[in-house]
Backbone as a ProteinNet text record, in pm:
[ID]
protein_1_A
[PRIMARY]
XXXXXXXXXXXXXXXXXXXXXXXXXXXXXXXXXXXXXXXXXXXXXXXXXXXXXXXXXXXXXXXXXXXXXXXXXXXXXXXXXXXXXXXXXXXXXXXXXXXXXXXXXXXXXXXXXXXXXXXXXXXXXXXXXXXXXX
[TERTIARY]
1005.5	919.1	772	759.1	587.8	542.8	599.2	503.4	480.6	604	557.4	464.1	481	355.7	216.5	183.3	61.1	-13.3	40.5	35.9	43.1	56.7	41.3	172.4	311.2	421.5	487.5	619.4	734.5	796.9	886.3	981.4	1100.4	1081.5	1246.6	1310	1400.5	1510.2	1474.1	1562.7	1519.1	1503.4	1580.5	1585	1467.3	1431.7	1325.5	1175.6	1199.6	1051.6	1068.1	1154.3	1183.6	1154.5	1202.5	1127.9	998.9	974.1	815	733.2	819	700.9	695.6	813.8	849.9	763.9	763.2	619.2	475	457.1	338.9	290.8	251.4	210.3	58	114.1	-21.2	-207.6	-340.6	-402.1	-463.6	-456.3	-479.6	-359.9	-270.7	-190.7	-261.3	-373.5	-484.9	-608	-618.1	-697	-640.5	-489.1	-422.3	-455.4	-402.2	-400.3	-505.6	-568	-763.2	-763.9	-749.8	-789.3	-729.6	-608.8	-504.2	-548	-582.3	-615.2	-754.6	-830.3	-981	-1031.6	-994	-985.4	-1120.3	-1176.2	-1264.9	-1217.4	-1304.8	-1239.1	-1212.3	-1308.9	-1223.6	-1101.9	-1015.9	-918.3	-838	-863.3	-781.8	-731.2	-844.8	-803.8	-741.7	-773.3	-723	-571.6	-529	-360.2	-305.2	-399.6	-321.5	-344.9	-414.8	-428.4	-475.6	-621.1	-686.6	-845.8	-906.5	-1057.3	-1136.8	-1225.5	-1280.1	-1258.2	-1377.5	-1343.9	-1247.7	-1086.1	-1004.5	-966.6	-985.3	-916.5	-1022.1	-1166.9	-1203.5	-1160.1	-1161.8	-1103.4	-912.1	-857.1	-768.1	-718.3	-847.4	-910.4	-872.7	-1002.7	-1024.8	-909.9	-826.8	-738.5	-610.6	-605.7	-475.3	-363.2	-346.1	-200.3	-250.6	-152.9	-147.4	-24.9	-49	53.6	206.7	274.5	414.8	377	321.3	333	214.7	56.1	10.5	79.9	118.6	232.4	315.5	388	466.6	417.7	301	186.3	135.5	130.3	29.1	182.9	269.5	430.3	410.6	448.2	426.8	331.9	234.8	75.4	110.5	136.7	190.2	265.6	373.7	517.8	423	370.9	360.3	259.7	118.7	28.1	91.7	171.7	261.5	318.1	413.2	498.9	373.1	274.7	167	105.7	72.7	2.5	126.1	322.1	444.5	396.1	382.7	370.6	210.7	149	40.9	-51.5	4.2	-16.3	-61.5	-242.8	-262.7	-350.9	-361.9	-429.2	-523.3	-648.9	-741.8	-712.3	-633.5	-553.5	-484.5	-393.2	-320.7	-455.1	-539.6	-612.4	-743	-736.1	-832.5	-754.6	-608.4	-523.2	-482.9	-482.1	-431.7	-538.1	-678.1	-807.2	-830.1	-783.9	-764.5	-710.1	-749.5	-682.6	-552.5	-408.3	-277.4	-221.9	-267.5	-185.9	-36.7	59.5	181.6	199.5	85.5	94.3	5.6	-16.5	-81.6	-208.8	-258.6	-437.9	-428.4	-328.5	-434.6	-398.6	-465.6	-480.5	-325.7	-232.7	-215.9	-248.5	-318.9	-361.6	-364.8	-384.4	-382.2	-252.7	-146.8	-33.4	30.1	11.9	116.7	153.6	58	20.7	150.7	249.7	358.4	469.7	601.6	730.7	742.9	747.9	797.6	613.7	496.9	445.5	425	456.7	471.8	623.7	704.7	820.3	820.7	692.6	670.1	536.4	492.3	400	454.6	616.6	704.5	767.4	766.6	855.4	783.2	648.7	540.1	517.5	538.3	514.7	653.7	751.6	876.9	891.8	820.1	781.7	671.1	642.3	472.1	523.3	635.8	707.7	737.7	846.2	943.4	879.5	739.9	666	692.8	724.5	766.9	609.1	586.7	463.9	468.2	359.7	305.9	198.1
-487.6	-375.1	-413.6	-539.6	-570.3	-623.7	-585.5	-603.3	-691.4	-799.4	-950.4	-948.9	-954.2	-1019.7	-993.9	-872.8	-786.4	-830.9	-914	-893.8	-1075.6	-1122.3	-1286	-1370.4	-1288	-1363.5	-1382.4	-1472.7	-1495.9	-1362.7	-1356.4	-1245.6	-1309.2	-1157.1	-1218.9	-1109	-1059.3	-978.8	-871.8	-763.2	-705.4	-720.8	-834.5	-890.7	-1024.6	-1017	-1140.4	-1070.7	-921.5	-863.6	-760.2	-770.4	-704	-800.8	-947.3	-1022.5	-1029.7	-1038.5	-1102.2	-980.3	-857.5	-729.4	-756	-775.6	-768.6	-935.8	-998	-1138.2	-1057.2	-985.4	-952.6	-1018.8	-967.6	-1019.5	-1142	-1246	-1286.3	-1268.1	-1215	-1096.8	-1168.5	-1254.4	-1289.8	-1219.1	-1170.2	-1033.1	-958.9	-892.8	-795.3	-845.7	-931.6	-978.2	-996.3	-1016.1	-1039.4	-912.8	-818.7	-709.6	-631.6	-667.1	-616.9	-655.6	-769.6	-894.6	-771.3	-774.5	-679.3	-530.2	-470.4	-325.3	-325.6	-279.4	-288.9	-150	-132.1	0.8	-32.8	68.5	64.5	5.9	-67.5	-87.9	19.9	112.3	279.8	298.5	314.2	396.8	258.2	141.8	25.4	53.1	80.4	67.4	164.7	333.9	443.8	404.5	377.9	328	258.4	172.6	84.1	172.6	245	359.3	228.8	155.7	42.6	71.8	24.8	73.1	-49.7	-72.8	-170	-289.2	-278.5	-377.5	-459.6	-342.4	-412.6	-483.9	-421.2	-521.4	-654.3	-651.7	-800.5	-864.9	-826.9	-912.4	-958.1	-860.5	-926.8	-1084.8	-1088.9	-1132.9	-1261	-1256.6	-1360.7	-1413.9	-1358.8	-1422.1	-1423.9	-1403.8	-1474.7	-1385.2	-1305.3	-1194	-1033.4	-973	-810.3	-812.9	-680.7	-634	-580.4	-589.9	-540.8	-353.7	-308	-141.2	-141.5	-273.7	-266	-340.6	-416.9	-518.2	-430.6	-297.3	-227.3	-142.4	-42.7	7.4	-61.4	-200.5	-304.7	-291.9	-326.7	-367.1	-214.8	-126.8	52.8	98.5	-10.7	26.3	-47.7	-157.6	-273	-245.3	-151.1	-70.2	-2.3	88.1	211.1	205.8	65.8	53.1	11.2	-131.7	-198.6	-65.5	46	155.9	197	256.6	318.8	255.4	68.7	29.2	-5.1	-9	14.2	159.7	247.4	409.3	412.8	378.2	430.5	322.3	169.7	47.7	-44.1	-19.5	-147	-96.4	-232.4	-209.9	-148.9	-124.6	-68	100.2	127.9	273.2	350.9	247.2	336.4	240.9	178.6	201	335.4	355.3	517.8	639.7	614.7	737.2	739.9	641.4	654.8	702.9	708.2	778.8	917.8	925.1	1127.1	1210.8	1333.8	1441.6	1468.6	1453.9	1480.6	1626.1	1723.1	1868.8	1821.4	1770.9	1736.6	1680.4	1626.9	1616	1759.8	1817	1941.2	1919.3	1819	1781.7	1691	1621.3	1501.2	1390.6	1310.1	1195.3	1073	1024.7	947.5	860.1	774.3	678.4	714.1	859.5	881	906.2	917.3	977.9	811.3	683.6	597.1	556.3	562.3	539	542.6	663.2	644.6	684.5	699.7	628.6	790.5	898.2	978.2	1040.9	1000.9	1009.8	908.2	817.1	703.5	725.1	798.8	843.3	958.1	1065.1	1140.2	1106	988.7	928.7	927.2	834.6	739.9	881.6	964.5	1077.3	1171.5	1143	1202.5	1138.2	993.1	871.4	874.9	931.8	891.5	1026.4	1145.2	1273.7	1255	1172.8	1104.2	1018.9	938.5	867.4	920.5	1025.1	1134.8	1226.2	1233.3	1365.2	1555.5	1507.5	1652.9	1671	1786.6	1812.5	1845.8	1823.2	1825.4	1912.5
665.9	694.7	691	653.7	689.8	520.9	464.8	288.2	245.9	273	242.7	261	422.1	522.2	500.2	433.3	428.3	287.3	183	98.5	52.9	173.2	148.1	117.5	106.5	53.1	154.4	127.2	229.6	242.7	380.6	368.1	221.8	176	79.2	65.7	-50.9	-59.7	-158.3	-149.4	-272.3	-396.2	-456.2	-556.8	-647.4	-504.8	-480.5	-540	-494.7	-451.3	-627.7	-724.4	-837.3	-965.5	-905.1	-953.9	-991.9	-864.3	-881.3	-908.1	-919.2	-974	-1152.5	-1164.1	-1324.2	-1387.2	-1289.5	-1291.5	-1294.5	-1254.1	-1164.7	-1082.3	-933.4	-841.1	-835	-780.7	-808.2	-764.9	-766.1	-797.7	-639.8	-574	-436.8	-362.1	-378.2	-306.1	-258.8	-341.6	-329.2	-207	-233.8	-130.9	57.8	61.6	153	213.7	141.7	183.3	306.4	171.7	211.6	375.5	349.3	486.8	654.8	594	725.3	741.1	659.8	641	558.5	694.7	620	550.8	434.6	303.3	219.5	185.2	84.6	-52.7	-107.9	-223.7	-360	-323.5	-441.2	-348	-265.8	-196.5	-272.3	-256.8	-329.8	-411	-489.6	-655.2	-683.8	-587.9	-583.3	-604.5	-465.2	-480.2	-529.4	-615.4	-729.4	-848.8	-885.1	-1044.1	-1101.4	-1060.5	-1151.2	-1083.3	-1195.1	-1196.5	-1131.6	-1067.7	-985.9	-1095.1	-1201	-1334.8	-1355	-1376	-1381	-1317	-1169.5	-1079.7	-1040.5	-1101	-1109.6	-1174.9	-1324	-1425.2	-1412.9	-1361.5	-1277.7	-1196.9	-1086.3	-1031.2	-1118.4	-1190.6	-1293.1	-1350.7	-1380.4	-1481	-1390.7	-1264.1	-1180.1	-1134.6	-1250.8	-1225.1	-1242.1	-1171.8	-1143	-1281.9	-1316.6	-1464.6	-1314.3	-1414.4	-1304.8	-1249.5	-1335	-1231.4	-1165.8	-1124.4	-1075.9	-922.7	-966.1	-837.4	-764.2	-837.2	-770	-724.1	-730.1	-673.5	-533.5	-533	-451.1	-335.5	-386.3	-279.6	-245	-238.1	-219	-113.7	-141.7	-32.9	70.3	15.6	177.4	250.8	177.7	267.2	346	294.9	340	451.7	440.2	535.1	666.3	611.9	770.1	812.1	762.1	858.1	927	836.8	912.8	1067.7	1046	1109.3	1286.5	1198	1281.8	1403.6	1316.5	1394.2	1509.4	1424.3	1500.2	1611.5	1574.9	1695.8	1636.2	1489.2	1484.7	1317.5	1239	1132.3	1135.5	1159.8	1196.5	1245.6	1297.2	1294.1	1178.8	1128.9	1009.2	845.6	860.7	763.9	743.5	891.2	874.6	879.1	921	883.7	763	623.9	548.8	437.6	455.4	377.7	462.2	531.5	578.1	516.9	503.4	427.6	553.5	548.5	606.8	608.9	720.3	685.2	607.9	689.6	620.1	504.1	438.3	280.6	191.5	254.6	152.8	164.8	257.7	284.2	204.8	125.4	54.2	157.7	82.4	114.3	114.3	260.7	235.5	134.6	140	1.5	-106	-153.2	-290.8	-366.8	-254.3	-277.1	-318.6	-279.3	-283.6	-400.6	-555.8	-643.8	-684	-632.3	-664.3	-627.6	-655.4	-525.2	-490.5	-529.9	-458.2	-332.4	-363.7	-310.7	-219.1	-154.6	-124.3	-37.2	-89.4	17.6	81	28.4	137.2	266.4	230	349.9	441	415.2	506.4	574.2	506.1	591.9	697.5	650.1	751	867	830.2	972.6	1015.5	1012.2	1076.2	1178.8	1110.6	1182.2	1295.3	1271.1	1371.1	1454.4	1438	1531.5	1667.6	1582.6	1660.1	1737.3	1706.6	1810	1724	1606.4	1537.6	1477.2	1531.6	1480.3	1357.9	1286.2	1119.1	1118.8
[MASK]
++++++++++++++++++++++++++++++++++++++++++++++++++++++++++++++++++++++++++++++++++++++++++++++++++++++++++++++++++++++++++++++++++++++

């Protein structure tokens, strides 16, 4: 679905990607990201639930904690479907800082922080696919 890829890793398995959350991701993930989907860095940190700071000192010291890694894998899903639906990075990174009627006006991005908000993104872009209006 794109997350590896977005995020600097090989494709691997589910088991692969549970791993390396329960590792924590290593904190150049974050940067991959950035690179593909050009996001402010508050909407970043927004969808990771980490404060700029942290995520320097992060930075610094090499590794993401595991529920920041699974946060970071969550955003990468959810940006590649976005950037799948709508054609190109640069598209689903300014659709995902918009207020969404089909999410209640918030914000894609604020919602990914976590899995059931993060599975109603995917259900909004699969409605955006299909031509079902939102």
């Amino acid at each position: 679905m794109g997350g590896p890829e977005a995020i600097g890793a090989d494709s691997v398995g589910t088991l692969d990607v549970i791993r390396a959350v329960e590792r924590g991701f290593d904190a150049r993930a974050v940067a991959h990201l950035s690179e593909r989907f050009p996001l402010a860095r508050a909407d970043l940190c927004a969808a990771l639930a980490i404060g700029t700071r942290s995520l320097a000192h992060r930075k610094r010291t090499g590794r993401l904690r595991p529920s920041e890694s699974e946060r970071l894998w969550r955003a990468a899903r959810v940006l590649c479907r976005a950037e799948e639906v709508l054609g190109d990075p640069e598209r689903a990174s300014r659709w995902v800082v918009r207020p969404a009627l089909g999410l209640g006006w918030y914000r894609p991005i604020d919602l990914v922080r976590w899995e059931i908000g993060g599975q109603a993104v995917e259900q909004l872009l699969g409605r955006i696919e299909y031509g079902i209006v939102v």
